[in-house]
C-alpha positions in Angstrom: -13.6 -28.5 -51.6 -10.4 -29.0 -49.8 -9.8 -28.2 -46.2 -9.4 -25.6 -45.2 -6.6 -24.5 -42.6 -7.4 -22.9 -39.4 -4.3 -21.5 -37.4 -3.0 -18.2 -35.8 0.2 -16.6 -35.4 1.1 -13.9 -33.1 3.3 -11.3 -32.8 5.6 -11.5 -30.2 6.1 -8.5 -28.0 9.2 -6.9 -29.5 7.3 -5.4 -32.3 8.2 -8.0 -34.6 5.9 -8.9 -37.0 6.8 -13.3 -38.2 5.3 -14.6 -41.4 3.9 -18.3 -41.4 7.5 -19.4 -42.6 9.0 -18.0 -39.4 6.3 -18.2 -36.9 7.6 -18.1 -33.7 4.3 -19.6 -32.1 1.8 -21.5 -34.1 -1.3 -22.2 -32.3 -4.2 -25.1 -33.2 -6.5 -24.6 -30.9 -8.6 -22.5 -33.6 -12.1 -23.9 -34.8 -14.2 -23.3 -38.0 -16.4 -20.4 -35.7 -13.4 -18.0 -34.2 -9.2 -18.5 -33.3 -8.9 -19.4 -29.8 -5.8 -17.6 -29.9 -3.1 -18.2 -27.1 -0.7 -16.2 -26.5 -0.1 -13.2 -23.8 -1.8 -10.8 -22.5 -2.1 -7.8 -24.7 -0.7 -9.5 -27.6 -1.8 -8.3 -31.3 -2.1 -11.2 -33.1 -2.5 -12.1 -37.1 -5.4 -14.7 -37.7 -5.5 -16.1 -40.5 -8.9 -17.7 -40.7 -10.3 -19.6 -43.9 -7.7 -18.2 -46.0 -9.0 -14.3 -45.0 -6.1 -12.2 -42.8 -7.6 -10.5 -39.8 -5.5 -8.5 -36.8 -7.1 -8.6 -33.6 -6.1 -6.9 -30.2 -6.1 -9.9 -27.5 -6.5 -8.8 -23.6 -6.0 -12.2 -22.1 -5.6 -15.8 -23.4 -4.0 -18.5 -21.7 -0.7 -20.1 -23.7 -1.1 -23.8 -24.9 1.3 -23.9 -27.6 4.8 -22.8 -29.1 6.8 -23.8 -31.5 9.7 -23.2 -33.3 10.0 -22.2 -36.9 11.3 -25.8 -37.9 8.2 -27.0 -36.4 5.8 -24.7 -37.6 6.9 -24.6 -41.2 6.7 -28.3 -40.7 3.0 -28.5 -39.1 1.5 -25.8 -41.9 3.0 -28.0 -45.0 1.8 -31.3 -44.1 0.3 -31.8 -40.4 -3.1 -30.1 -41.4 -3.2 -31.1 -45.1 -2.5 -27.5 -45.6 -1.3 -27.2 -50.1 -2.5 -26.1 -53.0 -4.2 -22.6 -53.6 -5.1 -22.1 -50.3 -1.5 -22.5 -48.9 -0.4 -20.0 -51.7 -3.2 -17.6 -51.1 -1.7 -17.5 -47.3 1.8 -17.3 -48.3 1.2 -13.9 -50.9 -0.8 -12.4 -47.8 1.1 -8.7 -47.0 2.9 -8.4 -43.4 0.9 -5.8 -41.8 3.2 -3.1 -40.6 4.2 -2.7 -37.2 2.0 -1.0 -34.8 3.0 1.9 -33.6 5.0 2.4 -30.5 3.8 3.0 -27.1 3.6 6.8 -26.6 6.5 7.7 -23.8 7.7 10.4 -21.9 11.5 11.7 -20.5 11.6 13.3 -17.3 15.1 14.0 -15.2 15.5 13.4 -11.9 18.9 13.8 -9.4 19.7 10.3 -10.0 19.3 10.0 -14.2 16.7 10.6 -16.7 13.3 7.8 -17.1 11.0 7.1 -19.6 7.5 6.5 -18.8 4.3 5.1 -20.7 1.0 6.6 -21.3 -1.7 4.3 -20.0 -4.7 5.5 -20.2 -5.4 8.5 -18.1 -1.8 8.2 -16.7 1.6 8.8 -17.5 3.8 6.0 -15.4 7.2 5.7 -14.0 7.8 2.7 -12.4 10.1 1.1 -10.1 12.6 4.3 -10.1 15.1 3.3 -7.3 14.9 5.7 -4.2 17.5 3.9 -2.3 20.6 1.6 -2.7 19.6 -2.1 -2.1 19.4 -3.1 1.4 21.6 -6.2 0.5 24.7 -8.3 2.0 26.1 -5.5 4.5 23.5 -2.9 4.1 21.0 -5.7 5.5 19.6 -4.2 8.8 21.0 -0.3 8.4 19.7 2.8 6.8 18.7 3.3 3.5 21.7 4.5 1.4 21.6 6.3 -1.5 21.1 5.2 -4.7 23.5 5.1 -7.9 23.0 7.7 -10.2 22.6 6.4 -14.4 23.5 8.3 -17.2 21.2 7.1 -20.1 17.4 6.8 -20.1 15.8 4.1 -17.8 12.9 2.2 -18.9 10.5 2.6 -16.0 7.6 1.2 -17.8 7.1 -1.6 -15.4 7.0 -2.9 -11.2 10.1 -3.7 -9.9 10.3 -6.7 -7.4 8.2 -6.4 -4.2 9.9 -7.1 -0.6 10.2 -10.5 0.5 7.4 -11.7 2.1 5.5 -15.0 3.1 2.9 -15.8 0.7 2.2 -13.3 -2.3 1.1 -14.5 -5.7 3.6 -16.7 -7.2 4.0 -14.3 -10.3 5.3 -11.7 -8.1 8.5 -11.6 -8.6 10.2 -10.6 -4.8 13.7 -9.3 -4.0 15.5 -8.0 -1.2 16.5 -5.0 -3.7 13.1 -3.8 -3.6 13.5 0.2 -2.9 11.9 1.4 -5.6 8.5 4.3 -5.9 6.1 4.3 -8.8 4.6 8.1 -10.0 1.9 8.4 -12.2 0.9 11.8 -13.5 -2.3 12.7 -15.5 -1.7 12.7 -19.0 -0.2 15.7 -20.8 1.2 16.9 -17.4 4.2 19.6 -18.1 6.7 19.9 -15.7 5.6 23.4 -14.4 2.0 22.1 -13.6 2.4 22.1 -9.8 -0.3 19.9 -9.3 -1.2 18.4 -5.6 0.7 15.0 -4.9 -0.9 12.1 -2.9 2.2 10.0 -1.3 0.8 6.5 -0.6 2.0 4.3 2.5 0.5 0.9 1.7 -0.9 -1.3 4.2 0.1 -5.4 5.4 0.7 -5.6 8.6 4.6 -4.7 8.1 4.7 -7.9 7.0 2.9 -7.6 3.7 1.7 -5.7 0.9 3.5 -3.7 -1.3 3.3 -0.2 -3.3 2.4 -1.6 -6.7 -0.4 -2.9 -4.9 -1.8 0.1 -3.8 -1.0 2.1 -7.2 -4.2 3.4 -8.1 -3.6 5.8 -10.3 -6.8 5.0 -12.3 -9.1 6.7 -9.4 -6.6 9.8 -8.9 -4.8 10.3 -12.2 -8.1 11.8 -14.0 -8.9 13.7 -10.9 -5.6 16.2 -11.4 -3.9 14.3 -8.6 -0.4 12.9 -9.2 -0.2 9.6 -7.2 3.5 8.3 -5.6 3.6 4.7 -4.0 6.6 2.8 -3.1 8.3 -0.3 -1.1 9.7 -0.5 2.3 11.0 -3.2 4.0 9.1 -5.7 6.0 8.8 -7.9 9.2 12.5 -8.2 10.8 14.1 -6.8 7.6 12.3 -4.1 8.3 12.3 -3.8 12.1 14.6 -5.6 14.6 16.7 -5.0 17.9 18.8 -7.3 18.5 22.0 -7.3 20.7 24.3 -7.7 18.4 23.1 -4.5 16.5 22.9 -2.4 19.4 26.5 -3.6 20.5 27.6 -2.3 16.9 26.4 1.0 17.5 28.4 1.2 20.7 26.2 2.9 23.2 25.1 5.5 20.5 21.4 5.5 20.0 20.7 3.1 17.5 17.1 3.1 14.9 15.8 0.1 14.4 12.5 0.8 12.3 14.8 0.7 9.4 11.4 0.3 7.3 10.1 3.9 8.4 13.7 5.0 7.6 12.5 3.7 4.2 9.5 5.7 4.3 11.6 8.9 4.9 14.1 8.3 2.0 11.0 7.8 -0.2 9.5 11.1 1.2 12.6 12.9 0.6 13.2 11.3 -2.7 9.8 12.2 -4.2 10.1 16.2 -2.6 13.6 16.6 -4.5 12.1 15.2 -7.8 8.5 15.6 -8.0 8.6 18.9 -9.4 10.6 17.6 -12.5 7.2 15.2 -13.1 4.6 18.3 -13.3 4.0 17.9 -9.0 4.1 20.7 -6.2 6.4 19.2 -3.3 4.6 22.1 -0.8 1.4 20.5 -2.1 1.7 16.9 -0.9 -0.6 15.2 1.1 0.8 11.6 3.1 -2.4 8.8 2.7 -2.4 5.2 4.3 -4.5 2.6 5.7 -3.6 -0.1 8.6 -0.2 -0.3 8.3 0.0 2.4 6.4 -2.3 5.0 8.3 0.2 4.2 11.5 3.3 5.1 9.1 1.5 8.5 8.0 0.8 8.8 12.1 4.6 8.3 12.7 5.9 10.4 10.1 4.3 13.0 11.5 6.1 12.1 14.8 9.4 11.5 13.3 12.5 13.5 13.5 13.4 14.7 10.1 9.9 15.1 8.1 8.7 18.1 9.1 8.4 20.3 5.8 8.3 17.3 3.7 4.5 17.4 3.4 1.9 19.6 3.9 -1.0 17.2 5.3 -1.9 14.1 6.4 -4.8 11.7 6.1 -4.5 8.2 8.1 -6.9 5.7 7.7 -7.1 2.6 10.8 -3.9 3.9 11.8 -3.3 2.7 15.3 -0.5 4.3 16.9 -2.4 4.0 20.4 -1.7 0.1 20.5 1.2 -0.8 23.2 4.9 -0.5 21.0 7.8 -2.5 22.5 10.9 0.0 23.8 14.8 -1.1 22.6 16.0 1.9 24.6 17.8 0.7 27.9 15.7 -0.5 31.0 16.6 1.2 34.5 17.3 -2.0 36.1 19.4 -3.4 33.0 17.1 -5.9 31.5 17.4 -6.7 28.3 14.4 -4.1 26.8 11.7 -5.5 25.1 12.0 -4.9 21.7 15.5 -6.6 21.7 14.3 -9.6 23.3 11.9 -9.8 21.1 14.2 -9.7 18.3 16.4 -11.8 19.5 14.1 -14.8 19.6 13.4 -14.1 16.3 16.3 -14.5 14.8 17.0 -17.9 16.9 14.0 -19.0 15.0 15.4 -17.8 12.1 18.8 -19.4 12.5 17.4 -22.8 13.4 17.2 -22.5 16.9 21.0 -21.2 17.3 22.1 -17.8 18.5 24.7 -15.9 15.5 28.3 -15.1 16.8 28.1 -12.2 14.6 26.7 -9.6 12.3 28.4 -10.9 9.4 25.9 -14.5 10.4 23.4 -13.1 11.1 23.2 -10.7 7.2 23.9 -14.3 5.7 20.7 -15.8 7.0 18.1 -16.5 4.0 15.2 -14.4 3.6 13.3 -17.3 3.7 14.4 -18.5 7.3 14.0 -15.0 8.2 10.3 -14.7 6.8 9.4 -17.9 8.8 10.3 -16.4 12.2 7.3 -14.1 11.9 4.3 -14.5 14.3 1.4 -12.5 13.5 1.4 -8.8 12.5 4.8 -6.8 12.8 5.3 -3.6 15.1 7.2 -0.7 15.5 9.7 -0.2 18.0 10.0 3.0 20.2 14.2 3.5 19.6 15.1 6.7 20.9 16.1 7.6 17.2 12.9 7.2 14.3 10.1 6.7 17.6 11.0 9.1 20.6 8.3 7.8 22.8 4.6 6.3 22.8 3.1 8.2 19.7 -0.1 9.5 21.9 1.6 10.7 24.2 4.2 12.4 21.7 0.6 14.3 20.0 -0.4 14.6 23.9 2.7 17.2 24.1 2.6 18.6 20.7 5.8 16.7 18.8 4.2 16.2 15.9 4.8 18.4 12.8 1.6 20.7 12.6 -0.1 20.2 9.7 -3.8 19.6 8.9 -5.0 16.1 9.6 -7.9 13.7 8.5 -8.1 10.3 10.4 -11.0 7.9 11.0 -11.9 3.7 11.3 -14.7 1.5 10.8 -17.1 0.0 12.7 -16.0 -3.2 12.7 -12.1 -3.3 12.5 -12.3 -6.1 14.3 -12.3 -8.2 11.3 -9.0 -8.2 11.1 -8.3 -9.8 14.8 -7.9 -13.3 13.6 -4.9 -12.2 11.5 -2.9 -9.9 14.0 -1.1 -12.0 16.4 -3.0 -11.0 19.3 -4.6 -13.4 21.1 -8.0 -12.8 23.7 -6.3 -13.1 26.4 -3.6 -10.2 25.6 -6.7 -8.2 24.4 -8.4 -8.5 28.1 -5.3 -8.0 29.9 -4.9 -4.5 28.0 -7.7 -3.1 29.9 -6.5 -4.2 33.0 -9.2 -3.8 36.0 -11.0 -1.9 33.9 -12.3 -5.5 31.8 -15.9 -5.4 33.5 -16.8 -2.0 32.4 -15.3 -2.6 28.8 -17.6 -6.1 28.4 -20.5 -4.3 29.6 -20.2 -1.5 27.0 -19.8 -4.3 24.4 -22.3 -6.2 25.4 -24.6 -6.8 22.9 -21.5 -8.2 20.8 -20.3 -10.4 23.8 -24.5 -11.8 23.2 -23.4 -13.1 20.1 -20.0 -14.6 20.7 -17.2 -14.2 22.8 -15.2 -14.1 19.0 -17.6 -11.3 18.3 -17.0 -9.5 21.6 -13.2 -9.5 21.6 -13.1 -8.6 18.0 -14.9 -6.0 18.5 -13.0 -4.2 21.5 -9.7 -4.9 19.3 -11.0 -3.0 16.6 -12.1 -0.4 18.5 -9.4 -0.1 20.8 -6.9 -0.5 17.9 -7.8 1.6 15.3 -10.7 3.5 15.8 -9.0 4.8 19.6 -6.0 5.7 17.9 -7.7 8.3 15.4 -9.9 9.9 18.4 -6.5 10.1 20.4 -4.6 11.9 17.9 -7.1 14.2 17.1 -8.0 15.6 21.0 -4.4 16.2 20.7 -3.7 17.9 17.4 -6.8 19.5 17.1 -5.5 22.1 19.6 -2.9 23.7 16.7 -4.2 22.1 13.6 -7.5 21.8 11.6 -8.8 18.2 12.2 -11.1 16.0 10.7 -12.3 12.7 12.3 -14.8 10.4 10.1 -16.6 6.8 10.7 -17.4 4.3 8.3 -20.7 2.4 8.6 -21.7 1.2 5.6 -22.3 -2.1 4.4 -23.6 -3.4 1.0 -27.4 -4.5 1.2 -27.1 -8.0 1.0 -24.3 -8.5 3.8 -26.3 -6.7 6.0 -27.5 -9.4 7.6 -24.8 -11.1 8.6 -21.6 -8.3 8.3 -21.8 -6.3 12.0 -20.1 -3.5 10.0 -17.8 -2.2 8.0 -14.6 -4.3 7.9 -10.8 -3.6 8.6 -9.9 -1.9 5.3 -13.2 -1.2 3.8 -13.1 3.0 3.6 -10.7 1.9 0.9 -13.2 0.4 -1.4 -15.8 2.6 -1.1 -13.1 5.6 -1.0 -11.7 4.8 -4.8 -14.8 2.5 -6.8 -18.0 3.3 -4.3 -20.6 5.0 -6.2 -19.4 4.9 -9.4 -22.2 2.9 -10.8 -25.9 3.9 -10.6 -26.0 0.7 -8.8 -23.9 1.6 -5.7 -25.2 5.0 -5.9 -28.8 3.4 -5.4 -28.0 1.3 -2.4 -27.2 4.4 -0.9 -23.2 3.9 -1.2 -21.2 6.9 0.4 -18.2 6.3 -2.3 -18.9 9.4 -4.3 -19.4 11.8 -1.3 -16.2 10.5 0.2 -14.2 11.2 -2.9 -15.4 14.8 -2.9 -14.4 15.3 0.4 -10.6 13.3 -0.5 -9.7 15.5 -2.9 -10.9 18.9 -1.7 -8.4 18.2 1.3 -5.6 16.2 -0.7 -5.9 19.9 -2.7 -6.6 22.5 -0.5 -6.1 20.9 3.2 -10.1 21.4 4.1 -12.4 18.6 2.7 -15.3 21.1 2.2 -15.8 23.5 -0.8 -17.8 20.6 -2.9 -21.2 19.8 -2.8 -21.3 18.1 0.5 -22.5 18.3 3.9 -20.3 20.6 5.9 -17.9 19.0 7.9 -16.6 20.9 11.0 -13.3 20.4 12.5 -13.2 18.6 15.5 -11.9 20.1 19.2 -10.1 18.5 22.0 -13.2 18.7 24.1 -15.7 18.0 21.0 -14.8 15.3 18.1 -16.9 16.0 14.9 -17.4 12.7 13.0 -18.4 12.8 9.7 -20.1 9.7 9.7 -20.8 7.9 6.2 -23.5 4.8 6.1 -26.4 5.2 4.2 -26.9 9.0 4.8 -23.8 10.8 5.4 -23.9 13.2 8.2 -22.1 14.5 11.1 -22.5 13.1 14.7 -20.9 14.0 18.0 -21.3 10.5 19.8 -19.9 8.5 18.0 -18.7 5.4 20.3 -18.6 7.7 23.4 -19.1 6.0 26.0 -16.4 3.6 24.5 -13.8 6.3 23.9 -13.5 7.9 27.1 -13.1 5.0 29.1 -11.0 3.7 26.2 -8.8 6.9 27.0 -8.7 6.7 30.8 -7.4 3.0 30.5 -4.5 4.1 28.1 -3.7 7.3 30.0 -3.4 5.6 33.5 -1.0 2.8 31.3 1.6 5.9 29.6 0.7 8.9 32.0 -0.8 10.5 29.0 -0.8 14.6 30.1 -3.9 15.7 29.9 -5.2 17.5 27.4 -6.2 21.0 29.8 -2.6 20.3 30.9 -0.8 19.9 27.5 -3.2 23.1 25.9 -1.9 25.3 29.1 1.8 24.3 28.4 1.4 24.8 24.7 0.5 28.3 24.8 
């Protein structure tokens, strides 16, 4: 018996089907047993095995080989010893017709029409443009709009995400990176009006992106119609800097061009999500870290009000000290300019630009290098009137229901944001003392664990309890703790992490498993969606959770039971709130309710 060949070829992605005499890749990796086949992920591939023809749908196999047609003609005739009967049995094999086409679907919107792809549970339009790129002279100014097309766009893909330092290598980034992603349950009709859940995702400001946060797997099959997107970040997306503020010419000038972003993404997806089968008076805003404080500020922002109809902001921490651009009384160069200033100097190899013109032609990379720890917001005068608590504290937000919360140990995250101890302690001023004794028992541990610890809290889970005292006086509220920690990290994990609600909030208790160890995932996912659909996270199943009151926060606290407590981090909290009232001359909240009515 002769030998007997063992090879594949695979069909390329443009629905091409090539024979052995024009095989495009020819792989010989295969063994007597199965074809190691190796070609791309999702590839269909013809194996021809032994002289049988099989078709087999490959999800991900690493590429060792390719070859050209020359070559693989070459390598079938003679390399393997590949004549005879065999070789003509192969050759008289039929070419399998083409699979059929990925199912699509045409919606319009102001700018052109898209074509989207069913996957799975989800119809998706990807990297529609929202905004002109913010390239060459547009660097550092609002987002513009973007040109309209006339025939069908492909959105069946991510764009490019915005520059930033590190990122997987196969990520392809780009300064032309305003772009929003929508994916709609399958079979949704244009006049389906169903609730829309508009994503700010998380980083810092100086990472992270929309495609990274696109889960349209855990909200898709749930009736929900999911919207993420891009915005600038680090200095591209937030920077004073004198010669900016001398171009605006004593006009106010913005400078959180990246929450301009936000806003033209908001607006976009209100004008055009009807078109996809979404209700634009039915849209909920959703963040975490980053993102929570960008739901928080929208809510602030001139411009947004009417462009949702609730928010839910997750770690958001809008409490944490901003730097000012607006002019100084004494004529000091403010903050935030300073600050942006010596930015760019790093940025421009130690050199201060003569101009504007300089300054746009700096390389993102340079630029990207300059950053030191987490990015902030600025307060401008324009996007940021003023501290954001004491903008709630006064009632300049847009009223609308609310849902906030942290974790018990946001503090994770410390080692990433910049801050150092010493900044930490000198936040509480006088009052440093009394804050280590009420973190005691984590100052026992470590003086890492204690610092951590007061970040966190004074961070993110301070910033939710602050907005809600205020709010809660004109619109329903809901405040919520996470506690829980997996099992076998119990131990050793003092809570849950910076970022965890997320997990358990989209995969938690979707395995008997989870549900066993007394994961919370499930319960919060009922509560989610009742509000993301009606504003009110009751109406399910679960506990009742009362809305909160400027004098009494509700927390809906979820660890291995989930229940409602009035305590939560008390003690903490108020002194918390006297330290950051005597630092901004917060109005009180008896005060503010008086002047409200």
């Amino acid at each position: 018996m002769g030998y007997m060949p063992q090879f594949c070829i695979s069909r390329r992605r443009k629905n091409r089907w090539f024979t052995p005499a024009a095989a495009q890749g020819l792989d010989l990796s295969c063994s007597q047993a199965r074809c190691a086949l190796a070609f791309g992920a999702k590839d269909e591939t013809v194996a021809v095995l032994n002289g049988s023809l099989w078709v087999k749908s490959m999800l991900s196999f690493r590429r060792l080989n390719r070859m050209g047609s020359v070559g693989a003609i070459a390598l079938m005739a003679g390399f393997v010893g590949f004549s005879g009967p065999v070789a003509a049995q192969v050759a008289a094999q039929p070419v399998p017709a083409a699979p059929p086409a990925p199912v699509t679907v045409v919606r319009s919107t102001e700018l052109g029409p898209v074509r989207g792809v069913v996957k799975g549970p989800s119809v998706n339009f990807l990297a529609i443009p929202y905004a002109a790129p913010p390239v060459g002279p547009l660097r550092w100014k609002p987002p513009q709009p973007a040109s309209v097309w006339t025939t069908e766009r492909l959105a069946e893909a991510f764009g490019p995400v915005c520059p930033q330092a590190g990122g997987a290598p196969s990520t392809p980034q780009s300064e032309d990176c305003l772009t929003l992603n929508i994916s709609v349950p399958t079979g949704t009709t244009p006049d389906a009006k169903l609730p829309v859940l508009f994503r700010i995702h998380g980083g810092g400001y100086i990472a992270g992106s929309g495609p990274s946060e696109h889960s349209a797997e855990v909200w898709n099959p749930e009736g929900v119609i999911l919207v993420t997107f891009n915005y600038r970040l680090g200095p591209l997306g937030f920077l004073a800097h004198p010669l900016l503020m001398a171009e605006a010419a004593g006009k106010p000038q913005p400078v959180n061009f990246a929450l301009l972003d936000m806003k033209a993404a908001l607006e976009w997806t209100h004008r055009n999500i009807a078109a996809f089968g979404g209700d634009p008076a039915n849209l909920t805003l959703t963040g975490v870290s980053a993102g929570g404080e960008g739901v928080q500020l929208l809510q602030l922002m001139p411009g947004t009000e009417g462009l949702f109809a609730r928010a839910i902001s997750s770690s958001g921490y809008t409490a944490w000290p901003l730097p000012r651009s607006t002019a100084t009384a004494d004529g000091t160069l403010a903050e935030a300019v300073r600050l942006g200033d010596e930015t760019i100097v790093r940025a421009n190899s130690g050199k201060e630009p003569t101009s504007l013109d300089q300054m746009r032609a700096i390389e993102v990379k340079a630029i990207l290098s300059s950053i030191k720890g987490f990015q902030l917001p600025v307060i401008d005068g324009v996007t940021l009137l003023d501290d954001p608590v004491t903008l709630f504290a006064k009632g300049a937000d847009h009223p609308v229901p609310v849902m906030t919360g942290g974790n018990s140990y946001e503090g994770s995250v410390f080692p990433s944001s910049g801050v150092t101890p010493e900044a930490v302690v000198s936040l509480v001023g006088d009052q440093a003392p009394a804050m280590k004794a009420l973190y005691a028992d984590d100052f026992a541990v470590s003086e890492a664990r204690g610092i951590s610890r007061m970040f966190g809290d004074m961070r993110y889970v301070f910033s939710s309890a602050a907005m809600v005292s205020s709010v809660s006086r004109r619109q329903p509220s809901y405040l919520y703790y996470v506690t829980y920690v997996d099992p076998d990290r119990r131990a050793t994990q003092p809570g849950t992490y910076h970022g965890g609600e997320t997990f358990l909030l989209q995969w938690g208790g979707r395995t008997p498993a989870s549900l066993a160890a007394g994961n919370p995932g499930k319960t919060m996912r009922g509560y989610w969606l009742n509000f993301i659909k009606t504003g009110d996270p009751n109406g399910g199943t679960e506990p009742l959770w009362p809305k909160s009151t400027p004098d009494q926060p509700h927390w809906m606290v979820f660890g291995e039971t989930v229940a409602v407590r009035d305590d939560v981090l008390a003690d903490k909290m108020a002194l918390l709130r006297k330290i950051h009232s005597a630092r901004f001359n917060v109005p009180s909240q008896t005060a503010a309710a008086n002047k409200s009515r």
